[in-house]
mmCIF entry with sequence, helices, sheets and N, C-alpha, C, O atoms, coordinates in Angstrom:
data_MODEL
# 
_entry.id   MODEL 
# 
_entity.id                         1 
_entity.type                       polymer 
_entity.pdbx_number_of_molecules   1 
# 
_entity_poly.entity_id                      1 
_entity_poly.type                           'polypeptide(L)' 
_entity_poly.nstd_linkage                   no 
_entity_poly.nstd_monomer                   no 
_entity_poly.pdbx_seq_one_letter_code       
;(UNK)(UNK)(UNK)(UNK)(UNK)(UNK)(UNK)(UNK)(UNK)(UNK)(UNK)(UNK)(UNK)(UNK)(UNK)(UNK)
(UNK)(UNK)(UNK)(UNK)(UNK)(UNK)(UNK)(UNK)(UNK)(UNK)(UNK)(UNK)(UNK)(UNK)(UNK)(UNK)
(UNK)(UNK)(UNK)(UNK)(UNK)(UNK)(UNK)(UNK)(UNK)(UNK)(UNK)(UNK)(UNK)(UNK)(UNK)(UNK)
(UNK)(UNK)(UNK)(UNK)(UNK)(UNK)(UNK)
;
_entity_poly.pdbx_seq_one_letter_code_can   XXXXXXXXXXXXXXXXXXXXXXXXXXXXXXXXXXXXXXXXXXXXXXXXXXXXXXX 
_entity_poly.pdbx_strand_id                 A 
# 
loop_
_entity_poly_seq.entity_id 
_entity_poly_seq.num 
_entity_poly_seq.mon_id 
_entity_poly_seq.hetero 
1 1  UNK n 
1 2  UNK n 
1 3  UNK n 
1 4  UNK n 
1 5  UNK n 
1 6  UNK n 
1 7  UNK n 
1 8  UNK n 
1 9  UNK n 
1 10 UNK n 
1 11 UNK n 
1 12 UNK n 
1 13 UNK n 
1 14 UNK n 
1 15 UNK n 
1 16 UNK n 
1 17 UNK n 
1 18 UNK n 
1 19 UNK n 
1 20 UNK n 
1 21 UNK n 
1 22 UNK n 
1 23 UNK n 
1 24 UNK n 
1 25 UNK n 
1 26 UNK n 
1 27 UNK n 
1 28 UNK n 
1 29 UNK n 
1 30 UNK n 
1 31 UNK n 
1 32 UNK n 
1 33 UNK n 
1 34 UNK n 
1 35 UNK n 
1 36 UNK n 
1 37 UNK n 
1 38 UNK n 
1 39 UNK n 
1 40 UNK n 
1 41 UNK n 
1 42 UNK n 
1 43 UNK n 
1 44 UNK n 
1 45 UNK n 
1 46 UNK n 
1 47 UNK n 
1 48 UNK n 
1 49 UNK n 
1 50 UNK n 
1 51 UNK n 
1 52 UNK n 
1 53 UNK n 
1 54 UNK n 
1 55 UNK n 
# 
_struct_asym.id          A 
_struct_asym.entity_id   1 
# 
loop_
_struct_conf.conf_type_id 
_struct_conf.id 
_struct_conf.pdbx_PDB_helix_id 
_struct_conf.beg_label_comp_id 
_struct_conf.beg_label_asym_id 
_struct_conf.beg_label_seq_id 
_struct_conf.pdbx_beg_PDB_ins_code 
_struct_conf.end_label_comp_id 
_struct_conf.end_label_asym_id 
_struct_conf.end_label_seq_id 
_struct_conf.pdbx_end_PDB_ins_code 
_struct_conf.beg_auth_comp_id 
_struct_conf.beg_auth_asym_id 
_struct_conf.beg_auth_seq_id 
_struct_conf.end_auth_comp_id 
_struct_conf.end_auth_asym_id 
_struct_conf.end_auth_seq_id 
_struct_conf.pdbx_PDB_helix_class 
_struct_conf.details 
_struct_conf.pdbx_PDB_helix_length 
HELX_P HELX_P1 AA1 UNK A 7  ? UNK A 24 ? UNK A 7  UNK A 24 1 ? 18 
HELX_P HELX_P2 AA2 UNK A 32 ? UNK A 39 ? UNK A 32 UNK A 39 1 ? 8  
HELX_P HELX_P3 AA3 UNK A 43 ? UNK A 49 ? UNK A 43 UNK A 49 1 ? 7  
# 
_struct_conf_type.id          HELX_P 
_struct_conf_type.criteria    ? 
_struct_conf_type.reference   ? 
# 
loop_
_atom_site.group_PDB 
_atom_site.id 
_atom_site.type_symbol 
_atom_site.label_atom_id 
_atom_site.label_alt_id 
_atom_site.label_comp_id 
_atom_site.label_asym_id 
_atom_site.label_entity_id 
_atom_site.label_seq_id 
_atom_site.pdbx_PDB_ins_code 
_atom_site.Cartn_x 
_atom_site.Cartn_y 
_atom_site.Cartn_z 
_atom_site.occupancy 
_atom_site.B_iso_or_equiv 
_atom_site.pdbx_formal_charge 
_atom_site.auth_seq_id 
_atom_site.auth_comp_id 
_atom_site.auth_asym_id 
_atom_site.auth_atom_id 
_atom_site.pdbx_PDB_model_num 
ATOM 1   N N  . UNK A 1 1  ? 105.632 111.040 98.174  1.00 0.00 ? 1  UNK A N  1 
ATOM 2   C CA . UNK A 1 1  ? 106.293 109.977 98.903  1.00 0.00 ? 1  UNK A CA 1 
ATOM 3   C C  . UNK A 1 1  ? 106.109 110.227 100.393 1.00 0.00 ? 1  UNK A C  1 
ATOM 4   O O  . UNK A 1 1  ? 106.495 111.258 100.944 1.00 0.00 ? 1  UNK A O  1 
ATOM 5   N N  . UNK A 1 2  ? 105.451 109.147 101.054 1.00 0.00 ? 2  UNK A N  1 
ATOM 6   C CA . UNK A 1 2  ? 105.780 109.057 102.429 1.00 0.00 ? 2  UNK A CA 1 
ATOM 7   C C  . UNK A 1 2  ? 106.551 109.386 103.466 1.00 0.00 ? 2  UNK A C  1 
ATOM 8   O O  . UNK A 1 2  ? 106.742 108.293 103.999 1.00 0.00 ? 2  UNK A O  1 
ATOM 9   N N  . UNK A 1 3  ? 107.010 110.035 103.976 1.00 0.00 ? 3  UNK A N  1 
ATOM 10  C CA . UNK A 1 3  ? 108.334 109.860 104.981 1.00 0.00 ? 3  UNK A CA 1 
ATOM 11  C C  . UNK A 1 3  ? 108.225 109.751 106.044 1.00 0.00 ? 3  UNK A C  1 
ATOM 12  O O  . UNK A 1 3  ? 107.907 110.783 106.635 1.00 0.00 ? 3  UNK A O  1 
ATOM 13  N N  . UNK A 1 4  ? 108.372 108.777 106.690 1.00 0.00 ? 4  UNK A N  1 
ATOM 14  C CA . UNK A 1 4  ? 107.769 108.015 108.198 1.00 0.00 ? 4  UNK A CA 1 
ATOM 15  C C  . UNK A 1 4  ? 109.122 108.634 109.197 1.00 0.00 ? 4  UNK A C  1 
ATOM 16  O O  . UNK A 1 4  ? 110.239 108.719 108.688 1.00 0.00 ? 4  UNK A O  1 
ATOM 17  N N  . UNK A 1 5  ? 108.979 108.881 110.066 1.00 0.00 ? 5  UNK A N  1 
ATOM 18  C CA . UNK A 1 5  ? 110.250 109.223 111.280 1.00 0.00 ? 5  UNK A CA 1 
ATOM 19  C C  . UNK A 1 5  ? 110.829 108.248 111.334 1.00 0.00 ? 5  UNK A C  1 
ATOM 20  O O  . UNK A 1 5  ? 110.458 107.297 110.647 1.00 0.00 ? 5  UNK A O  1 
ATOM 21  N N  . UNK A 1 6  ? 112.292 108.121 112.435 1.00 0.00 ? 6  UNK A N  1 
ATOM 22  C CA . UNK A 1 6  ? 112.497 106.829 112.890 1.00 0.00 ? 6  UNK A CA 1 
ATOM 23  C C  . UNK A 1 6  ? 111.631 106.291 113.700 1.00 0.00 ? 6  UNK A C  1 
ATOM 24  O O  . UNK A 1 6  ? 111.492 105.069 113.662 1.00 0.00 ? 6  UNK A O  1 
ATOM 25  N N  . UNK A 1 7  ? 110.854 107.084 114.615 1.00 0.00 ? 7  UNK A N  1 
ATOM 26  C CA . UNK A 1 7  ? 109.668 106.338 115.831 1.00 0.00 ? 7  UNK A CA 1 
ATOM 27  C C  . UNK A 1 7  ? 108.779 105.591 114.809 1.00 0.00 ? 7  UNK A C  1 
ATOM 28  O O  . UNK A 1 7  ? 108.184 104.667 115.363 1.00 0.00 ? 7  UNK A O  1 
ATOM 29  N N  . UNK A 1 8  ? 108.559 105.680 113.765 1.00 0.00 ? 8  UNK A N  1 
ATOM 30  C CA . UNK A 1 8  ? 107.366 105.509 113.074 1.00 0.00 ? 8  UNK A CA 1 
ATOM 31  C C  . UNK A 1 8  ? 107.666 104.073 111.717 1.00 0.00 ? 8  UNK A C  1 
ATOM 32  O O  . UNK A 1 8  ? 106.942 103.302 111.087 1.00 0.00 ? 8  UNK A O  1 
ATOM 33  N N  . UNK A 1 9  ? 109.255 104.377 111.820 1.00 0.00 ? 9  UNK A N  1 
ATOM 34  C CA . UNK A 1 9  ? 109.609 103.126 111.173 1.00 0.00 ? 9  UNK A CA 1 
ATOM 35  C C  . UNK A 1 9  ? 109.843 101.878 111.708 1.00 0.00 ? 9  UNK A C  1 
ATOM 36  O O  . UNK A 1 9  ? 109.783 100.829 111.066 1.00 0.00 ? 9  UNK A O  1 
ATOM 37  N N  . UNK A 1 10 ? 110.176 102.007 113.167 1.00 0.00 ? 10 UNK A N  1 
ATOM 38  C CA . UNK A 1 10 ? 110.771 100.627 113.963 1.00 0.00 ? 10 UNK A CA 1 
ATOM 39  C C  . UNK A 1 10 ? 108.773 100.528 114.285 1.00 0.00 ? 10 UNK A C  1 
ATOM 40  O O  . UNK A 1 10 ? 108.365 99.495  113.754 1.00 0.00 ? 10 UNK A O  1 
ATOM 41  N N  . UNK A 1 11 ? 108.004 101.051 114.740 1.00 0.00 ? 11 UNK A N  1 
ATOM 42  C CA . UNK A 1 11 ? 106.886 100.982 115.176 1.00 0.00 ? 11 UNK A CA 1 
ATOM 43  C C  . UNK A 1 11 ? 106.124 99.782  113.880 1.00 0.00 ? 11 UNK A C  1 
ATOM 44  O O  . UNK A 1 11 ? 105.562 98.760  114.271 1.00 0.00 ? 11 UNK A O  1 
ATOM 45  N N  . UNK A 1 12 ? 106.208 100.051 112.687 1.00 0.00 ? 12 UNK A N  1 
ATOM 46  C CA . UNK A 1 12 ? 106.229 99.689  111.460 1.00 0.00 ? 12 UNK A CA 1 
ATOM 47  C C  . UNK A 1 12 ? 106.858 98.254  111.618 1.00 0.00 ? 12 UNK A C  1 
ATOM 48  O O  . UNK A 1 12 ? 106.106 97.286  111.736 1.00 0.00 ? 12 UNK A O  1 
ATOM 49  N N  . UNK A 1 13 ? 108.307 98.094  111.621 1.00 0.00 ? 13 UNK A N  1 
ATOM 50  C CA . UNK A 1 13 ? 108.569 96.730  112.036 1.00 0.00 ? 13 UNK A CA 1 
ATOM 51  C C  . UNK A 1 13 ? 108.278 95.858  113.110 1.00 0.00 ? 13 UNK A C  1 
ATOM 52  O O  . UNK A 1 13 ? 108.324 94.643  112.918 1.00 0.00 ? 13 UNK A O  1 
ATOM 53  N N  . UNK A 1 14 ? 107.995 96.308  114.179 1.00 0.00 ? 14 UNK A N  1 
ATOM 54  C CA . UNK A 1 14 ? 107.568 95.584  114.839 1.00 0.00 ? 14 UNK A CA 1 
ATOM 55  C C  . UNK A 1 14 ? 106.180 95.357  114.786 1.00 0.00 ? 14 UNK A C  1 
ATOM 56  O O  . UNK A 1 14 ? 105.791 94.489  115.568 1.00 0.00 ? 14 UNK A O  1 
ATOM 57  N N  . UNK A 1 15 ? 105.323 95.892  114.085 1.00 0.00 ? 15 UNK A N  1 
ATOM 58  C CA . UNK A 1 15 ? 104.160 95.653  114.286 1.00 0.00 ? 15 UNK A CA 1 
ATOM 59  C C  . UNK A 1 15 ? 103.950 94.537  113.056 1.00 0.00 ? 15 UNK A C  1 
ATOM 60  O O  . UNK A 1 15 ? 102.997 93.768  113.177 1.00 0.00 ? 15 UNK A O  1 
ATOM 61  N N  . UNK A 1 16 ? 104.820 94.421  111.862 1.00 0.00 ? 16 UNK A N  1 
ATOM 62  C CA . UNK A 1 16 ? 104.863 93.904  110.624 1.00 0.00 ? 16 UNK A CA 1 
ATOM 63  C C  . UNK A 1 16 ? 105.364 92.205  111.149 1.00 0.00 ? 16 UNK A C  1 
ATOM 64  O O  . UNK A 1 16 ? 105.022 91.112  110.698 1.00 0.00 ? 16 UNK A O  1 
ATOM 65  N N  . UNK A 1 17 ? 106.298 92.568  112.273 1.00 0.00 ? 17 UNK A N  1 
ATOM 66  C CA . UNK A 1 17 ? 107.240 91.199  112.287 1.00 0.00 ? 17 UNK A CA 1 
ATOM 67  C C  . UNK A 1 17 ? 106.564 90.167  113.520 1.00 0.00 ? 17 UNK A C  1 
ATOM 68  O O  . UNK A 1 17 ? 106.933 89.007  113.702 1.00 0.00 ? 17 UNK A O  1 
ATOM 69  N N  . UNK A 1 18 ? 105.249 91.035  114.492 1.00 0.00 ? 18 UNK A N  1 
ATOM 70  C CA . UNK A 1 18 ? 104.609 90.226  115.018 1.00 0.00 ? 18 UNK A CA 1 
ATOM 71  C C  . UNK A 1 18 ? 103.243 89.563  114.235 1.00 0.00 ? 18 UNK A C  1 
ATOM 72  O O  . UNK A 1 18 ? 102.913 88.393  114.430 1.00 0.00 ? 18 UNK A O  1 
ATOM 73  N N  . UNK A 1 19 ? 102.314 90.704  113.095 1.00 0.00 ? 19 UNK A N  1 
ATOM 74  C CA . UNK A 1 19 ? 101.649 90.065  112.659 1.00 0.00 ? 19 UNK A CA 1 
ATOM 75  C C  . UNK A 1 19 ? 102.200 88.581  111.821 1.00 0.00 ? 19 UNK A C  1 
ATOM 76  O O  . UNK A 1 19 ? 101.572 87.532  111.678 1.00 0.00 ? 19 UNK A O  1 
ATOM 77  N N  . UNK A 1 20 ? 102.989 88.779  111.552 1.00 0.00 ? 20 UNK A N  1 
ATOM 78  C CA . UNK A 1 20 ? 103.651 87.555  110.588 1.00 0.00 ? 20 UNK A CA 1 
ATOM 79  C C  . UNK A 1 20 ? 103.780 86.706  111.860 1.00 0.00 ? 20 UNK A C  1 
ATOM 80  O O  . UNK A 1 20 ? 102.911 85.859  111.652 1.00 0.00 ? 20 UNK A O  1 
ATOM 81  N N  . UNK A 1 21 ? 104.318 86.413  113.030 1.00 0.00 ? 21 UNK A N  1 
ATOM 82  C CA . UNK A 1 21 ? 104.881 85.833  113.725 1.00 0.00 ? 21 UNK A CA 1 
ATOM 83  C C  . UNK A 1 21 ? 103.278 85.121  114.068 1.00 0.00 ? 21 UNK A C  1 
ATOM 84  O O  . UNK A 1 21 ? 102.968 84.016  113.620 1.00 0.00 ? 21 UNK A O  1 
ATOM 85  N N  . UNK A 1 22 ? 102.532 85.793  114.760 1.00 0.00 ? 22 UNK A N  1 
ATOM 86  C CA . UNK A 1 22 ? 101.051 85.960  114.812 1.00 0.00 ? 22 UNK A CA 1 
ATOM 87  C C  . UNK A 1 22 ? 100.410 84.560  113.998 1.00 0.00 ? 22 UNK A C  1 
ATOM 88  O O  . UNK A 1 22 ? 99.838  83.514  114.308 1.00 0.00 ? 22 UNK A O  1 
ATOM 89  N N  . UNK A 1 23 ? 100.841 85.179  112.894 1.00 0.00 ? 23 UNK A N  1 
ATOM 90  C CA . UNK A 1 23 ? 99.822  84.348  111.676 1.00 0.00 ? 23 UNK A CA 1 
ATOM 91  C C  . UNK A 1 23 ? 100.435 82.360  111.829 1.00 0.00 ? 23 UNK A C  1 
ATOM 92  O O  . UNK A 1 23 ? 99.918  81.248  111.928 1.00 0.00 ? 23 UNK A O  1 
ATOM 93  N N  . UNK A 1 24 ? 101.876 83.012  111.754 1.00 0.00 ? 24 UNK A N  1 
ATOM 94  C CA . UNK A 1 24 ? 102.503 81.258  111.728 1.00 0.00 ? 24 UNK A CA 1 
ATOM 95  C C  . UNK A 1 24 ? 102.554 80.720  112.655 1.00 0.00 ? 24 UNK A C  1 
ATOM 96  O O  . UNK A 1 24 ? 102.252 79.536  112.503 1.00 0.00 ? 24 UNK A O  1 
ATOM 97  N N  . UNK A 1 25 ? 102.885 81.078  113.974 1.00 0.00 ? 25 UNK A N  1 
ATOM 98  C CA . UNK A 1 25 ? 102.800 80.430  115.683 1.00 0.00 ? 25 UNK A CA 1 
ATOM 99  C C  . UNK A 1 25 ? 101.174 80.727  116.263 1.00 0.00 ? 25 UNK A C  1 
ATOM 100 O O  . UNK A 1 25 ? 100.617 79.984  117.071 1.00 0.00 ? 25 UNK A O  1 
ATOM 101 N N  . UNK A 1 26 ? 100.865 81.342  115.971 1.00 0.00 ? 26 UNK A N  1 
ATOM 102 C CA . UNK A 1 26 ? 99.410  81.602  116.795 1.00 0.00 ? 26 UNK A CA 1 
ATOM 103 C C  . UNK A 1 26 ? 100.126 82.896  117.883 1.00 0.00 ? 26 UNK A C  1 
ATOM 104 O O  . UNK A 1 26 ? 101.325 83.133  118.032 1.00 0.00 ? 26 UNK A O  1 
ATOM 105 N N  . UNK A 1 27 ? 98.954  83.586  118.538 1.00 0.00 ? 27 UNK A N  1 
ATOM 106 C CA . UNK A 1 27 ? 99.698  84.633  119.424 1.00 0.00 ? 27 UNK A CA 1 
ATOM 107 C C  . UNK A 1 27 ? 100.138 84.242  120.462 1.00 0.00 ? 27 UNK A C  1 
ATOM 108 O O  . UNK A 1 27 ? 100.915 85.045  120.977 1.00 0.00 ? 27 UNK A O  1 
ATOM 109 N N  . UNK A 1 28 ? 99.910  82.969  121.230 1.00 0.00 ? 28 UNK A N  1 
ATOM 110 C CA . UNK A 1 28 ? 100.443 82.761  122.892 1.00 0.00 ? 28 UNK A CA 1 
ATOM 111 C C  . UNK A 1 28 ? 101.260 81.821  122.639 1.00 0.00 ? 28 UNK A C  1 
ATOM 112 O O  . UNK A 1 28 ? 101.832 81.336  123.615 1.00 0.00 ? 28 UNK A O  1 
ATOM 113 N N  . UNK A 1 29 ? 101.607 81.216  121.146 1.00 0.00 ? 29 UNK A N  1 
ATOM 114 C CA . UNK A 1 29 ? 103.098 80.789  121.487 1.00 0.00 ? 29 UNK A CA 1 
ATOM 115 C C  . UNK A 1 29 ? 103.991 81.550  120.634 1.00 0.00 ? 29 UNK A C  1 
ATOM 116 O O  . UNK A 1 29 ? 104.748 80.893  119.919 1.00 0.00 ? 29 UNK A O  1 
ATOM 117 N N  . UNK A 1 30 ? 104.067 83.448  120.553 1.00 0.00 ? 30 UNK A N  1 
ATOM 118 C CA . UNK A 1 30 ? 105.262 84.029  120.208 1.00 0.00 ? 30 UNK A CA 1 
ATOM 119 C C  . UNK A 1 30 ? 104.933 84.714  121.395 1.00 0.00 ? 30 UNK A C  1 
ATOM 120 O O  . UNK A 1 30 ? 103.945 85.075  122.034 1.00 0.00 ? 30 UNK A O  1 
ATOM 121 N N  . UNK A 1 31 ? 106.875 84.765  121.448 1.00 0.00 ? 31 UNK A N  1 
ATOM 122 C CA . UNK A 1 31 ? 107.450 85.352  122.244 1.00 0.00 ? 31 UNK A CA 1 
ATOM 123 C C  . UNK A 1 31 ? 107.783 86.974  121.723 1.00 0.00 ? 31 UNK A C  1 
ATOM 124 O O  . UNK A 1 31 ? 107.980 87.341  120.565 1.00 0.00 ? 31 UNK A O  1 
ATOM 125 N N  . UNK A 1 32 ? 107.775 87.855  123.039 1.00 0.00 ? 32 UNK A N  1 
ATOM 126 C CA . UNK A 1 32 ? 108.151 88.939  122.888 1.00 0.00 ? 32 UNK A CA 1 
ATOM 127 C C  . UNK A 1 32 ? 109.796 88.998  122.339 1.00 0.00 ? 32 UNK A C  1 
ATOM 128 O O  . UNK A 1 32 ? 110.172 89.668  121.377 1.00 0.00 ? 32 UNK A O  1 
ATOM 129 N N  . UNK A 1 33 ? 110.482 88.312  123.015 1.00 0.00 ? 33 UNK A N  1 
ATOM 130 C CA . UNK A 1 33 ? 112.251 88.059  122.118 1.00 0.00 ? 33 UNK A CA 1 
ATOM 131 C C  . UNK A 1 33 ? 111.951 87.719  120.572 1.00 0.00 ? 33 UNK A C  1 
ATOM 132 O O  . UNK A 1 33 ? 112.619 88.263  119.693 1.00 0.00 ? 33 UNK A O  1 
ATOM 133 N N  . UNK A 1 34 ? 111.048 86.911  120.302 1.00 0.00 ? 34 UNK A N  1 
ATOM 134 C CA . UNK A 1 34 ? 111.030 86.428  118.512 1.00 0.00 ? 34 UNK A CA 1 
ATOM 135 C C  . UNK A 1 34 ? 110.505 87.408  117.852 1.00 0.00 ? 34 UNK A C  1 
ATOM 136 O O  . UNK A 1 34 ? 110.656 87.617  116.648 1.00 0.00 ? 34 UNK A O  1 
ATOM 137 N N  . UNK A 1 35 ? 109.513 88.402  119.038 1.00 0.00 ? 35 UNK A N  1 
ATOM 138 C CA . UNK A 1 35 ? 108.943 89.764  117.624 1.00 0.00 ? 35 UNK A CA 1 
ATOM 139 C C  . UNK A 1 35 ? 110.335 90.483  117.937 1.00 0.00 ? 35 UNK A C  1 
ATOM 140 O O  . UNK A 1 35 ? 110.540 91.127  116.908 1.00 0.00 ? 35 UNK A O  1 
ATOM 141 N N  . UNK A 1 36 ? 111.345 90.705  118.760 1.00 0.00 ? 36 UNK A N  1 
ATOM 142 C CA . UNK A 1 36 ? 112.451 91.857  118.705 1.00 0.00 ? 36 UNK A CA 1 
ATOM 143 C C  . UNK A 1 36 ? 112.996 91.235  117.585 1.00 0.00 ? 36 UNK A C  1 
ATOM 144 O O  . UNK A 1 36 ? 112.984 91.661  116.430 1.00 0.00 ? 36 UNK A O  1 
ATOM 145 N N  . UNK A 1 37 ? 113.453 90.248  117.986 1.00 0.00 ? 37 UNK A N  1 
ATOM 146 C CA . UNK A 1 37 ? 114.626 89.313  117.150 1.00 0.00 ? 37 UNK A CA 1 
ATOM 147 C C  . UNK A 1 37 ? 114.436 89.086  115.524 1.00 0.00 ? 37 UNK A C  1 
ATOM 148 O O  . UNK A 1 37 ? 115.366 88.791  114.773 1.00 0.00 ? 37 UNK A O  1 
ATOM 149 N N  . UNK A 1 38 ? 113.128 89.266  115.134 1.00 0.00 ? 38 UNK A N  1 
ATOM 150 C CA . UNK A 1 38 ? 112.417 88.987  113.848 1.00 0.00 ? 38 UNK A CA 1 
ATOM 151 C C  . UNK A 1 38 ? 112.401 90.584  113.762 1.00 0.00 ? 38 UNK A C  1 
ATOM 152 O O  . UNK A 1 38 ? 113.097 90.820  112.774 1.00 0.00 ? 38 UNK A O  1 
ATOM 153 N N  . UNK A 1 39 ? 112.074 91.496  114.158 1.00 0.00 ? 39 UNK A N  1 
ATOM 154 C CA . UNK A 1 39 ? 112.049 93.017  113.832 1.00 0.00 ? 39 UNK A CA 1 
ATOM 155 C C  . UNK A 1 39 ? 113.835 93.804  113.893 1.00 0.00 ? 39 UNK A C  1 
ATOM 156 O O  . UNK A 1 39 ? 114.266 94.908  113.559 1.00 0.00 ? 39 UNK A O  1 
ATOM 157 N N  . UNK A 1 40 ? 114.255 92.989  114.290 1.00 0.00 ? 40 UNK A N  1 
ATOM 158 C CA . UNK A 1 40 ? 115.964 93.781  114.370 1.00 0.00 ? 40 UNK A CA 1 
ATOM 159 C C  . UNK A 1 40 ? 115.780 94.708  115.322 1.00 0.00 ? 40 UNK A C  1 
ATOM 160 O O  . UNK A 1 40 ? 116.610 95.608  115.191 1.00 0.00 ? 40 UNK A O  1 
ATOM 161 N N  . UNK A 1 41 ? 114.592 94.981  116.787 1.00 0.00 ? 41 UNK A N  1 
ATOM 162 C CA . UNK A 1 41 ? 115.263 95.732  117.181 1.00 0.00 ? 41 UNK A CA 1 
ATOM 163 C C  . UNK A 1 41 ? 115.669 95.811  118.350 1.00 0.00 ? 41 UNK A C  1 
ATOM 164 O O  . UNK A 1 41 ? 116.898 95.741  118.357 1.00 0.00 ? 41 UNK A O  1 
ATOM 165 N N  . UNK A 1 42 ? 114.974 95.995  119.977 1.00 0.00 ? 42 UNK A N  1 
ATOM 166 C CA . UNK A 1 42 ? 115.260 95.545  121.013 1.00 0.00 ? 42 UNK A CA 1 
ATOM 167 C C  . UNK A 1 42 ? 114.180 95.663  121.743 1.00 0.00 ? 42 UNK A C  1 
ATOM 168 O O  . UNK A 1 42 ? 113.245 96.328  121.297 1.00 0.00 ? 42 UNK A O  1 
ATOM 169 N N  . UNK A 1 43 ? 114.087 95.037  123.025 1.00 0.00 ? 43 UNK A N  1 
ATOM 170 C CA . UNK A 1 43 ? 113.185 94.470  123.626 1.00 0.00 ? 43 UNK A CA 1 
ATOM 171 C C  . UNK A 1 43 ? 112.822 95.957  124.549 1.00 0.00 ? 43 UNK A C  1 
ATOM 172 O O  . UNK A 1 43 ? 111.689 96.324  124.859 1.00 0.00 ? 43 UNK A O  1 
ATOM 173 N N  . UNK A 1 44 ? 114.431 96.838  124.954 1.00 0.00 ? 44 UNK A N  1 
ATOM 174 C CA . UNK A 1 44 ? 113.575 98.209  125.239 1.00 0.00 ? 44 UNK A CA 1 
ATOM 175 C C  . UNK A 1 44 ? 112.556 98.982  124.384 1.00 0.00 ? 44 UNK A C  1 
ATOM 176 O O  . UNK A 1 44 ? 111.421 99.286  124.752 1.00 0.00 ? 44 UNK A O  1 
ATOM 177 N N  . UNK A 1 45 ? 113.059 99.232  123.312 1.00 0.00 ? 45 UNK A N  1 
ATOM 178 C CA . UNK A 1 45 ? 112.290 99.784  122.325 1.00 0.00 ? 45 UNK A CA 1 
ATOM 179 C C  . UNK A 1 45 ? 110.728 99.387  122.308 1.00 0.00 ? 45 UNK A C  1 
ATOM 180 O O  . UNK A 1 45 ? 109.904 100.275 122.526 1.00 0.00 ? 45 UNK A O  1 
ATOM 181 N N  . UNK A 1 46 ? 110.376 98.281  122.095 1.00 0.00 ? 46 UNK A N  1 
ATOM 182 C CA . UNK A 1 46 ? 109.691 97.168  122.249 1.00 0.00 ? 46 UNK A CA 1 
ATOM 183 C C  . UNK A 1 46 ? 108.262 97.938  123.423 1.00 0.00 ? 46 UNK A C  1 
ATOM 184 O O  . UNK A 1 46 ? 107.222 98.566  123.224 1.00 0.00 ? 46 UNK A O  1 
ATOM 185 N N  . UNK A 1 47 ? 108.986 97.436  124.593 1.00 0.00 ? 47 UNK A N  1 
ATOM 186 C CA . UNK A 1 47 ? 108.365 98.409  125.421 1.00 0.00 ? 47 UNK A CA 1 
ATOM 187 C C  . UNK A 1 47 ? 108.057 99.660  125.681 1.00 0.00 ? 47 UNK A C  1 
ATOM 188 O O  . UNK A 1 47 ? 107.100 99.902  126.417 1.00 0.00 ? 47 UNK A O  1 
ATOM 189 N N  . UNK A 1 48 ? 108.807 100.659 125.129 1.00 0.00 ? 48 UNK A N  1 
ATOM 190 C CA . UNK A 1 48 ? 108.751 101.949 124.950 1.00 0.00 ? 48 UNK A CA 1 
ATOM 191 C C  . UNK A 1 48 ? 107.596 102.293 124.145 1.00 0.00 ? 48 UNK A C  1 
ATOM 192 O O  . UNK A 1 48 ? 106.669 102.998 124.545 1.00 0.00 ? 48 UNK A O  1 
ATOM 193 N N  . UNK A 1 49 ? 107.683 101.777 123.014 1.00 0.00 ? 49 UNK A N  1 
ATOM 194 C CA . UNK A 1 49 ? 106.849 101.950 121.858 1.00 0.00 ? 49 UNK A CA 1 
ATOM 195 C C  . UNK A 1 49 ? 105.559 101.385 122.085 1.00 0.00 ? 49 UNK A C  1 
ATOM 196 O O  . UNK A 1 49 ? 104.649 101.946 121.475 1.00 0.00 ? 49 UNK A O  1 
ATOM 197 N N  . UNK A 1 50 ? 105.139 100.072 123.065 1.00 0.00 ? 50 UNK A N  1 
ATOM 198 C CA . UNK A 1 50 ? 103.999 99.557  122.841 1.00 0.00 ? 50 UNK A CA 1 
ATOM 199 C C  . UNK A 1 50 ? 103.836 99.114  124.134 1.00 0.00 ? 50 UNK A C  1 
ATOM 200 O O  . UNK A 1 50 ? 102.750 98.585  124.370 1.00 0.00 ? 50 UNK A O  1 
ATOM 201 N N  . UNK A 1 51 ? 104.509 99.180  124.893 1.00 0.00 ? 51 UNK A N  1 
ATOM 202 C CA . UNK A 1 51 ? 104.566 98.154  126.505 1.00 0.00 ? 51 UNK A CA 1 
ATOM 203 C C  . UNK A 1 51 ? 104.723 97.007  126.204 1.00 0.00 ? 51 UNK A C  1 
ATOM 204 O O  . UNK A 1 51 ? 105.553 96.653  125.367 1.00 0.00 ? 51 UNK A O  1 
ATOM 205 N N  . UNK A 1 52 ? 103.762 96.024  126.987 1.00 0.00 ? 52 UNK A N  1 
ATOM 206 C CA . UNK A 1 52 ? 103.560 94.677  126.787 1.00 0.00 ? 52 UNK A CA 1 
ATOM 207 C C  . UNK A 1 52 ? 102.892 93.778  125.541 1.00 0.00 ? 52 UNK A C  1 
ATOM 208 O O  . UNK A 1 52 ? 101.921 94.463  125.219 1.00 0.00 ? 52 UNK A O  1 
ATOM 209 N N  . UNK A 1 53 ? 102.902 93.122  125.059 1.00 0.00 ? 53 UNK A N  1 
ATOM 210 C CA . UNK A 1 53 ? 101.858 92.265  124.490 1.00 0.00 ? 53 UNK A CA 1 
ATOM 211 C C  . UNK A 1 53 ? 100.276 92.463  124.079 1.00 0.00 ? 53 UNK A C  1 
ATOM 212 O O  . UNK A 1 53 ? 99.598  92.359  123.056 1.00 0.00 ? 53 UNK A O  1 
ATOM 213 N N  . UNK A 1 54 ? 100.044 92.864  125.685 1.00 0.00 ? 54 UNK A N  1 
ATOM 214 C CA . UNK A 1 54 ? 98.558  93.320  124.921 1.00 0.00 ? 54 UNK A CA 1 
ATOM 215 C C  . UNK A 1 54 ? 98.478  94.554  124.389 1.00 0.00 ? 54 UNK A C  1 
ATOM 216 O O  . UNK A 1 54 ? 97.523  94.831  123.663 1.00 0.00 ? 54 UNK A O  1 
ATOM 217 N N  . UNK A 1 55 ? 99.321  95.344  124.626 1.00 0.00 ? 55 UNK A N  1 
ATOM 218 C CA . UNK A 1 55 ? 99.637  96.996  124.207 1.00 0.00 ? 55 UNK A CA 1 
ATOM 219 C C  . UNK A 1 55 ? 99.501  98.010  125.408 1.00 0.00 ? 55 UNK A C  1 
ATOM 220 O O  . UNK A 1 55 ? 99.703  99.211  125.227 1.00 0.00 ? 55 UNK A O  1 
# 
């Protein structure tokens, strides 16, 4: 069995909750608030973990 950290699980959702977001809006009309808000987590994190948009 796997065991991912916490860095490695929110990294996981957010990367899960923009491809989806991605697929149904197209990428330049999601917002960075709809991947937090769709991932449960926050917009610091967000940045911490990946910076901006383009990465």
């Amino acid at each position: 069995m796997d065991r991912l950290s916490p860095r490695e699980r929110r990294q996981s959702a957010i990367l899960d909750a923009a491809e989806s977001l991605f697929l149904e809006q197209g990428y330049e009309r999601t917002s960075l608030a709809e991947i937090v808000k769709t991932s449960g987590g926050s917009l610091a994190t967000l940045y911490e973990l990946f910076g901006n948009k383009q990465g």
